[in-house]
C-alpha positions as CSV (number, residue, x, y, z in Angstrom):
1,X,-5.6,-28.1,-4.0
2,X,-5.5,-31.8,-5.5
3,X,-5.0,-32.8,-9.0
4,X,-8.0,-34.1,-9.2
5,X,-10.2,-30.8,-8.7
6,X,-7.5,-29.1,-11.4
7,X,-7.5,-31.9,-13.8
8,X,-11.7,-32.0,-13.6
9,X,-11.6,-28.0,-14.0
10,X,-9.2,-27.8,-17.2
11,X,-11.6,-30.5,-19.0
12,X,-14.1,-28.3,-18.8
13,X,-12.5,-25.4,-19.8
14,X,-10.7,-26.9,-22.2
15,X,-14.6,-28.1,-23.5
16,X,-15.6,-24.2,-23.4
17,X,-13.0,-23.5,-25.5
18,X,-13.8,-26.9,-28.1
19,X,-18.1,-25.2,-28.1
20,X,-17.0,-22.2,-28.6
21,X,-15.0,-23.1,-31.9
22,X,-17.9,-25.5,-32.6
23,X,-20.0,-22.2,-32.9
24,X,-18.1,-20.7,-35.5
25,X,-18.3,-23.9,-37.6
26,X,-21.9,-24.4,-36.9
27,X,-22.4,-20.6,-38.3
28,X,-20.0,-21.4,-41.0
29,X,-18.0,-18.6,-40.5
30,X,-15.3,-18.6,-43.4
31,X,-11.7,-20.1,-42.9
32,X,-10.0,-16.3,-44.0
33,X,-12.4,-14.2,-41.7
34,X,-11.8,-16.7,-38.7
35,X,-8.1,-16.9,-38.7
36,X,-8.3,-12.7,-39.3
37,X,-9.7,-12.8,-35.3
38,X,-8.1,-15.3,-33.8
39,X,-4.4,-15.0,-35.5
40,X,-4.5,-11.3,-36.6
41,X,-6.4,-9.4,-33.5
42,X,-9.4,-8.2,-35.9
43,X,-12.8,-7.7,-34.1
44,X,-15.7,-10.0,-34.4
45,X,-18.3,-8.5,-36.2
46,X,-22.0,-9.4,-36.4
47,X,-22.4,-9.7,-39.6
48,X,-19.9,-12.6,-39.0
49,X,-21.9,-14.6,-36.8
50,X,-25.7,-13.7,-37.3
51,X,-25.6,-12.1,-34.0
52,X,-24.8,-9.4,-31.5
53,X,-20.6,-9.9,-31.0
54,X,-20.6,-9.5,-27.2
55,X,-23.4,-11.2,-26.4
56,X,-22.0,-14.1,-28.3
57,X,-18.9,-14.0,-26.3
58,X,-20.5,-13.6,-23.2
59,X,-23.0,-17.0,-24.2
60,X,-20.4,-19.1,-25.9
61,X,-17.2,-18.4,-23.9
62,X,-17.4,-16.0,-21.0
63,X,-20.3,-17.5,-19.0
64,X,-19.2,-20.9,-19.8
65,X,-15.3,-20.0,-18.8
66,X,-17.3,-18.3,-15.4
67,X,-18.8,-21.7,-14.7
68,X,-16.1,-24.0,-15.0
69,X,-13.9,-21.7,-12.8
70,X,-16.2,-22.1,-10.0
71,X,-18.7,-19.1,-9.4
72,X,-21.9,-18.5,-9.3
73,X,-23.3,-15.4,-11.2
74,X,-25.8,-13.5,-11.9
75,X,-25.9,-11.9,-16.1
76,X,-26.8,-8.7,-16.4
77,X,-28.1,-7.8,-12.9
78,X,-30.2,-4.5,-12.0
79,X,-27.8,-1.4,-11.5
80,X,-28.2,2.6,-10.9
81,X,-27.5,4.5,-13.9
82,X,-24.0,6.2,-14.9
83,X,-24.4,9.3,-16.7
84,X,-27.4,10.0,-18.4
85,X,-28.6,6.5,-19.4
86,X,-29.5,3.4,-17.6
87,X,-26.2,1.1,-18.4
88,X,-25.8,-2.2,-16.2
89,X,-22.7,-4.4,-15.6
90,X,-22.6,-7.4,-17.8
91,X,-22.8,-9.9,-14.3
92,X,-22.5,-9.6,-11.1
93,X,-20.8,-12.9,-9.0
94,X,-22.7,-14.3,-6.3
95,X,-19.9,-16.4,-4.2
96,X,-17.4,-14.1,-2.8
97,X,-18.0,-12.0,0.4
98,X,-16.9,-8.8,-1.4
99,X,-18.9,-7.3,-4.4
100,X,-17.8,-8.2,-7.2
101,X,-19.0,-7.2,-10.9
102,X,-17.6,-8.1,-14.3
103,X,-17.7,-6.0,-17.6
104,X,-17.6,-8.3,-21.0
105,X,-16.7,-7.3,-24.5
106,X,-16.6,-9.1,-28.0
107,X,-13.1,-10.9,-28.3
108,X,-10.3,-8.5,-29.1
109,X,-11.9,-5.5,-27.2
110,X,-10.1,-6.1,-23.7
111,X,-9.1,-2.6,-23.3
112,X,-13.0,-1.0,-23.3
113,X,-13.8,-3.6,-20.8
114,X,-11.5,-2.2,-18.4
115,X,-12.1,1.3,-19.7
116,X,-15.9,0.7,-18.5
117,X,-15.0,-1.5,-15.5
118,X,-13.1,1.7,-13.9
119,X,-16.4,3.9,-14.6
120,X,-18.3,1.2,-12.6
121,X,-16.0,0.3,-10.0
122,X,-16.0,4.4,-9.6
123,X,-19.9,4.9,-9.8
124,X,-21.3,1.8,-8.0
125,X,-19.0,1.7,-5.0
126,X,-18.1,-1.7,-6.0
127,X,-14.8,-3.5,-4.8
128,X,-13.9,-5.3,-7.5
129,X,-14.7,-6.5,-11.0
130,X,-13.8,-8.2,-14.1
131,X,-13.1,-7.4,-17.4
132,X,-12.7,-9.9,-20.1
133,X,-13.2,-10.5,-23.8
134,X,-13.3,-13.8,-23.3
135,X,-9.6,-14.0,-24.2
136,X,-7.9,-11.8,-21.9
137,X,-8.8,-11.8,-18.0
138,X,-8.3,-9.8,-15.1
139,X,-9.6,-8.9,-12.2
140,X,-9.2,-5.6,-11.0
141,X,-9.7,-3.2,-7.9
142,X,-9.6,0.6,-8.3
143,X,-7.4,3.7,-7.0
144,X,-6.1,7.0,-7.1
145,X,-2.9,7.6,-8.8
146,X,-1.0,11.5,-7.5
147,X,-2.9,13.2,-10.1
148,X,-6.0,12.1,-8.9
149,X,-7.3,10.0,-11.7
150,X,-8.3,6.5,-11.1
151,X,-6.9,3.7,-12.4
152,X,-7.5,-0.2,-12.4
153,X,-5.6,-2.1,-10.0
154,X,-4.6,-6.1,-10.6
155,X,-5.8,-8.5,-8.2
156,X,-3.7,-11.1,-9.9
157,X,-1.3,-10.9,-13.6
158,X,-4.1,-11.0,-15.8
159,X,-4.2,-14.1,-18.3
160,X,-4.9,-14.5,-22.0
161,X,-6.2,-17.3,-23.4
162,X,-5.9,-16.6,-26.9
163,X,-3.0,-18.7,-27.2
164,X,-4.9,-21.5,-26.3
165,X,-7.6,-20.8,-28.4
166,X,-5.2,-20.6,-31.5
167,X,-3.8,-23.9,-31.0
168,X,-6.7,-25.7,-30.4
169,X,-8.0,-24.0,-33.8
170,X,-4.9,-25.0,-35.4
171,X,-4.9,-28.8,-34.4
172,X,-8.8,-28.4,-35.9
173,X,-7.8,-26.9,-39.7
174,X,-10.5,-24.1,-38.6
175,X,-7.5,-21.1,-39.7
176,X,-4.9,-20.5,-41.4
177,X,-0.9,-19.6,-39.8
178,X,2.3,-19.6,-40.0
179,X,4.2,-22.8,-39.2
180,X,7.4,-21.5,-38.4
181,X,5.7,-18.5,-36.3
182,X,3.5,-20.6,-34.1
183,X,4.5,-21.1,-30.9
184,X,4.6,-24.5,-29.0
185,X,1.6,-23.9,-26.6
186,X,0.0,-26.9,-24.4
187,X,-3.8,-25.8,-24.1
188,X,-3.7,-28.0,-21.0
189,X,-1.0,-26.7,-18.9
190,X,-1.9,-23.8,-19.9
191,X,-5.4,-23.7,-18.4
192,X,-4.1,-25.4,-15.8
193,X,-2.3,-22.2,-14.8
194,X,-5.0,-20.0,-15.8
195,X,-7.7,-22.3,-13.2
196,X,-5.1,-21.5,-10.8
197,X,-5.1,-17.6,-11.1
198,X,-8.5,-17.4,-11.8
199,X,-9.8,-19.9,-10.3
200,X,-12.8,-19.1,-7.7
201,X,-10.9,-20.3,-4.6
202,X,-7.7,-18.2,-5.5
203,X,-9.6,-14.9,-6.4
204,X,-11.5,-15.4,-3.0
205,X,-8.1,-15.3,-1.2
206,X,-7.1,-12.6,-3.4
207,X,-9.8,-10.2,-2.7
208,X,-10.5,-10.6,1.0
209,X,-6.8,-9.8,2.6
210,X,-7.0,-12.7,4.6
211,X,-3.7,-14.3,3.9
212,X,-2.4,-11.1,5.7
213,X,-5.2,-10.8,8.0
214,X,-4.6,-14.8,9.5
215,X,-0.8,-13.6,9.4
216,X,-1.7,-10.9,12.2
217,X,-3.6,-13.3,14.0
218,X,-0.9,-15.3,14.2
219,X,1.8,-12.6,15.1
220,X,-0.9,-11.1,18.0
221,X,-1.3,-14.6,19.6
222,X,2.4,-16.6,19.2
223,X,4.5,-13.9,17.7
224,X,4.8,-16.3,14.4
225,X,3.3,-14.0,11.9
226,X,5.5,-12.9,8.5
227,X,5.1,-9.6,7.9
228,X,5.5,-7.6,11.2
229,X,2.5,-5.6,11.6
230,X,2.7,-2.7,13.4
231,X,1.3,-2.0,16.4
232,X,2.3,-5.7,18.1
233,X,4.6,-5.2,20.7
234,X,4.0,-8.5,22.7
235,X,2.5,-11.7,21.6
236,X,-0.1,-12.4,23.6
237,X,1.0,-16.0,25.0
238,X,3.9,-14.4,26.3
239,X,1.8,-11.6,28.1
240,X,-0.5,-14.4,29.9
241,X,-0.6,-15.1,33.3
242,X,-2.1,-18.5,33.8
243,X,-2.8,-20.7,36.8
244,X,-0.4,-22.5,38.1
245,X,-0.2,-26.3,35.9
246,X,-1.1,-24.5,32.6
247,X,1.6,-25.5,29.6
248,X,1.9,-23.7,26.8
249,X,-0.7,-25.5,24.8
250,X,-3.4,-24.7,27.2
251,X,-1.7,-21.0,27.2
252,X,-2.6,-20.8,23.7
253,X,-5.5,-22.0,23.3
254,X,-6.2,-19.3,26.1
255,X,-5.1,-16.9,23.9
256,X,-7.2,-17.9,20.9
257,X,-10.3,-17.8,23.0
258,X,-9.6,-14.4,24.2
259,X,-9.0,-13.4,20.2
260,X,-11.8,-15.0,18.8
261,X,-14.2,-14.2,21.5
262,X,-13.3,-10.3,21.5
263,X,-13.7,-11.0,17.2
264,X,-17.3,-12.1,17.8
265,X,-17.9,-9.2,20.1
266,X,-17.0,-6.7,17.5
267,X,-18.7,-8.5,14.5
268,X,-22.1,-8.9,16.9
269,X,-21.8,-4.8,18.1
270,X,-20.6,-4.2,14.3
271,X,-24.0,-5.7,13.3
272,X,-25.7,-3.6,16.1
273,X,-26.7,-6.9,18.5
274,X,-25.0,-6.1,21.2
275,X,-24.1,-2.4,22.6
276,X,-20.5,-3.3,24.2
277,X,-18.3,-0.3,23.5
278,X,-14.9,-2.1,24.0
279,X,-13.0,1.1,22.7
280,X,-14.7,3.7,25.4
281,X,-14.3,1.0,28.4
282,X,-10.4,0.5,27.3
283,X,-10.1,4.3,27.0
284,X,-11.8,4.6,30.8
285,X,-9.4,1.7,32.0
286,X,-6.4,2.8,30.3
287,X,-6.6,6.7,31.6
288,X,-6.7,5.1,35.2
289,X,-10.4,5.3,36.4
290,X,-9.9,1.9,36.6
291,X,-7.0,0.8,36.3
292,X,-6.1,0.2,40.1
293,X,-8.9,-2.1,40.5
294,X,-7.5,-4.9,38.3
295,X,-6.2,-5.7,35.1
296,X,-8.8,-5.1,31.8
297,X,-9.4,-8.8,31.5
298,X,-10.2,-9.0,34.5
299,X,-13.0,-6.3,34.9
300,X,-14.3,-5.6,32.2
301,X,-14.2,-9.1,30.0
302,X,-14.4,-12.1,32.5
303,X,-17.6,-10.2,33.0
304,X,-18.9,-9.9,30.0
305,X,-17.8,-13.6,28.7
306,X,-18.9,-16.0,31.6
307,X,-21.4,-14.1,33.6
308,X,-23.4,-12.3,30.5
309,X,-22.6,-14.0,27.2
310,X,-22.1,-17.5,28.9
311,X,-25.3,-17.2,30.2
312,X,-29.1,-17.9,29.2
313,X,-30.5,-14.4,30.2
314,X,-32.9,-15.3,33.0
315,X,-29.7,-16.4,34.5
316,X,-27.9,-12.5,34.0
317,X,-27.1,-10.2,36.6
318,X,-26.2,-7.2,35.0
319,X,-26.7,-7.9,31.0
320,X,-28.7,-4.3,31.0
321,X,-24.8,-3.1,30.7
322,X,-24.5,-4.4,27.7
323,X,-27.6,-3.6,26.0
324,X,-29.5,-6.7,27.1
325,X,-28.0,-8.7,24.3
326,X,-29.7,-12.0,22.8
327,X,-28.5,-15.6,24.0
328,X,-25.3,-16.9,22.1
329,X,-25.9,-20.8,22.8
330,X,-22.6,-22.3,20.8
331,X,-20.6,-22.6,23.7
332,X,-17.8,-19.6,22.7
333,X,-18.4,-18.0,26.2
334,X,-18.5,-21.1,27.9
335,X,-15.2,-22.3,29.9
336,X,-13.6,-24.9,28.3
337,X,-10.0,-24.7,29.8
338,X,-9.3,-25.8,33.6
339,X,-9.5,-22.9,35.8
340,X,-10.2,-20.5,33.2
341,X,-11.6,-17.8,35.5
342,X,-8.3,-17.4,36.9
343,X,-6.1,-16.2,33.6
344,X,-5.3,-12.8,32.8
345,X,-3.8,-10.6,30.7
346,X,-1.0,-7.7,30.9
347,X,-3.2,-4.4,29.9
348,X,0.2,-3.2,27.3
349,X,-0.7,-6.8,25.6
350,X,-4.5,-6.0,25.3
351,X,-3.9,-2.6,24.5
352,X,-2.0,-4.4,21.1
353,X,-5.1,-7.1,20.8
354,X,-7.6,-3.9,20.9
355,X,-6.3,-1.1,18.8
356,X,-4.1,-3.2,16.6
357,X,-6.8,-6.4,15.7
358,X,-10.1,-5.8,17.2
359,X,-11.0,-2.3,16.5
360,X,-8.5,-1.9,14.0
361,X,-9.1,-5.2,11.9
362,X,-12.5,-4.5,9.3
363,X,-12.4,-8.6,8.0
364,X,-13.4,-10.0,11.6
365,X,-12.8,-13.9,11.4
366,X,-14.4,-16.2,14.1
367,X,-11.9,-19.3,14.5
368,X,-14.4,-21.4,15.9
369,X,-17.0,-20.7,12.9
370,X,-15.9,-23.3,10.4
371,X,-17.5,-25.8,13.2
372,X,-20.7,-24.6,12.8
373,X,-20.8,-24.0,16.8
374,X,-21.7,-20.3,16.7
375,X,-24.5,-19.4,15.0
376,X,-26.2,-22.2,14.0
377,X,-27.1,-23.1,17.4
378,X,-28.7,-19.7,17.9
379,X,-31.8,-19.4,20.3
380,X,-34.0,-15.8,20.0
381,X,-37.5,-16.4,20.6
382,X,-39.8,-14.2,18.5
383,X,-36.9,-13.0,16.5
384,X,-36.9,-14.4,13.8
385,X,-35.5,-11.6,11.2
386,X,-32.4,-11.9,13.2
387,X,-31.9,-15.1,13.2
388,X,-31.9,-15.1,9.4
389,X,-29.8,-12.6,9.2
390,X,-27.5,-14.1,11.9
391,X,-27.4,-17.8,9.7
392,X,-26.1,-15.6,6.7
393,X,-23.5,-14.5,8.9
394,X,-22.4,-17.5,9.7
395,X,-22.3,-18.2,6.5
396,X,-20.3,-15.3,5.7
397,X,-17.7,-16.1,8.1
398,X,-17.6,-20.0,7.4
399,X,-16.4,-19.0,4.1
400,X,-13.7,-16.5,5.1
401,X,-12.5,-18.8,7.8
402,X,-11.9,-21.7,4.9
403,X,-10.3,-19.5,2.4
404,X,-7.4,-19.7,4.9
405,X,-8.0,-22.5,6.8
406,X,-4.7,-24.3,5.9
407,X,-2.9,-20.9,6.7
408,X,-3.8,-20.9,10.3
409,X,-3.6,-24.4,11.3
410,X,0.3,-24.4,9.9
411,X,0.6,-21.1,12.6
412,X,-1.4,-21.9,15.2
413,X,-2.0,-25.1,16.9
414,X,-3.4,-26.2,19.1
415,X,-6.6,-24.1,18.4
416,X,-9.9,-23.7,20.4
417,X,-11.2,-26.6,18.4
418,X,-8.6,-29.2,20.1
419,X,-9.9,-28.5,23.2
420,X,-13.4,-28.7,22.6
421,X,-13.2,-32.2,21.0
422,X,-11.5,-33.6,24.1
């Protein structure tokens, strides 16, 4: 991230924080009552500010704070009921691929916000969620401790920006304190740090695993990953058998077609497009039916790459194998590499790319989709509700593939993309 985009984001939180004072002057809330909640801890009441406390926080700080942190929200969206009355979480953000909902309370109140958070995260089957007084932030996920109760789980160290707010207040005579007990606090450096926890581009990271999930890909194709996942036996450029010519840049970029191809395959079956049951065939192959007759690259996925999904389907032979599936025209299927018929793969390596990444792996990634060369291309005659639903997957996946983009370009290159642009 450049210093530019942090510098821009802690002016305007440091601004949120400068309204938000302004509103307590503006309201001429007294100098002893103001320094009680922002020195002492006391809650905000509404007789204090003419006005309901939380949704004062929520206008004057929380939103605002929301905003300059990057995402895209929606206050107070429609939700099912918990208990016995209709109760809704405070927003619901609107920019990350998992669901995410945040719970406010007036300043000084962190510990109900989480309280309620849990109920929701419990009740609504939601991921994630915030919870925030508009001085304190976290972001939480939810699980079962051995006793069975839930509790909230950090996504990141949750942050307090209270310190900030006091010295700002300070440097403004709008409270009283202690000289001798106030800290040194730099409001700047400090919401520099507090961007970078919170900021929308970290917490999409954060939530969707795919720092771990590029890490496999990495480890399945060149052996390079960090964390030694389980299951990956052989890396799959070392398993390849190539033509005769073919370096080990051409090798893997072999091996990141076969990956993301075999990702799109899941995420199109996953989305009931296609009917290619890549687990049963494996099983067949792997229990010998087939397995004298060549390797599983050979019979089952040349196949379905270059002579089905390659293909415009009045040019198919035998599509009604794989439930007749629409025509793909961004050019994954299509050979790119010299000779690529002719590659194959060991079945004990595939056996690692299926069970371990494919049909293990829930947070599919398509490397090629950050091109736009997938979806967007899309040709379905008289289909027209799935190719709208097909453009906000490529959407979805754009954005998962840029959360780590960096990450896989340091551990893989060349990638698919090289190759193309030749």
């Amino acid at each position: 991230m450049d210093s530019a985009t942090v510098e821009d984001a802690v002016s305007e939180l440091f601004t949120c924080v400068e309204a938000f004072l302004d509103e307590f002057e503006d309201r001429k809330i007294d100098t002893e009552r103001l320094t009680a909640v922002i020195e002492n801890g006391d809650k905000l009441r509404g007789a204090d500010i003419g006005q309901q406390p939380e949704r004062f926080v929520e206008d004057h700080l929380i939103f605002p704070v929301l905003d300059a942190l990057g995402y895209e929200f929606t206050p107070r969206p429609n939700s099912t009921s918990i208990g016995d009355e209709d109760e809704y979480p405070d927003f619901r953000v609107d920019n990350l691929t998992e669901s995410v909902i945040g719970e406010n309370k007036s300043i000084n109140d962190a510990a109900t916000a989480k309280t309620e958070l849990c109920s929701y995260l419990n009740a609504e089957q939601h991921e994630y969620g915030f919870a925030t007084d508009g001085f304190e932030w976290g972001v939480y996920g939810v699980g079962v401790d051995g006793t069975g109760d839930l509790n909230l789980i950090p996504v990141v160290p949750p942050q307090n920006l209270n310190p900030i707010v006091q010295q700002i207040a300070r440097k403004r005579e709008l409270v009283e304190y202690n000289d001798e007990l106030a800290g040194e606090t730099d409001p700047k450096s400090e919401l520099a740090r507090f961007y970078q926890k919170f900021g929308h581009h970290h917490i999409r990271t954060e939530v969707s695993g795919l720092t771990h999930f590029h890490d496999k890909y990495a480890e399945l194709l060149a052996g390079k990953g960090e964390y030694g996942h389980d299951g990956i036996e052989t890396a799959l450029l070392n398993a390849i058998e190539a033509p005769a010519g073919a370096d080990d840049e051409t090798k893997l970029a072999f091996a990141a077609l076969l990956v993301d191809r075999l990702a799109f395959v899941r995420l199109m079956k996953d989305r009931g497009v296609i009917d290619v049951r890549l687990h049963k065939e494996w099983e067949e192959h792997n229990q010998g039916l087939n397995y004298w007759s060549g390797s599983f690259v050979e019979k089952h996925l040349h196949p379905l790459f270059y002579d089905v999904l390659a293909m415009a389907p009045n040019d198919r032979d035998n599509s009604h194998e794989f439930g007749e599936p629409p025509h793909f025209a961004g050019g994954l299927f299509d050979p790119v590499l010299p000779n690529e018929q002719a590659y194959d793969v060991d079945d004990e390596a595939m056996r690692d790319i299926l069970t371990t990444f494919v049909e293990g792996e829930v947070r599919t990634v398509i490397n090629e989709a950050v091109r736009g060369s997938l979806l967007q291309s899309y040709r379905a005659s008289g289909e027209t509700e799935l190719v709208g639903e097909m453009a906000e997957w490529f959407d979805d996946l754009k954005q998962r593939y840029n959360a780590e983009l960096s990450h896989v370009e340091e551990n893989i290159k060349p990638t698919l993309r090289s190759f193309s642009e030749e």
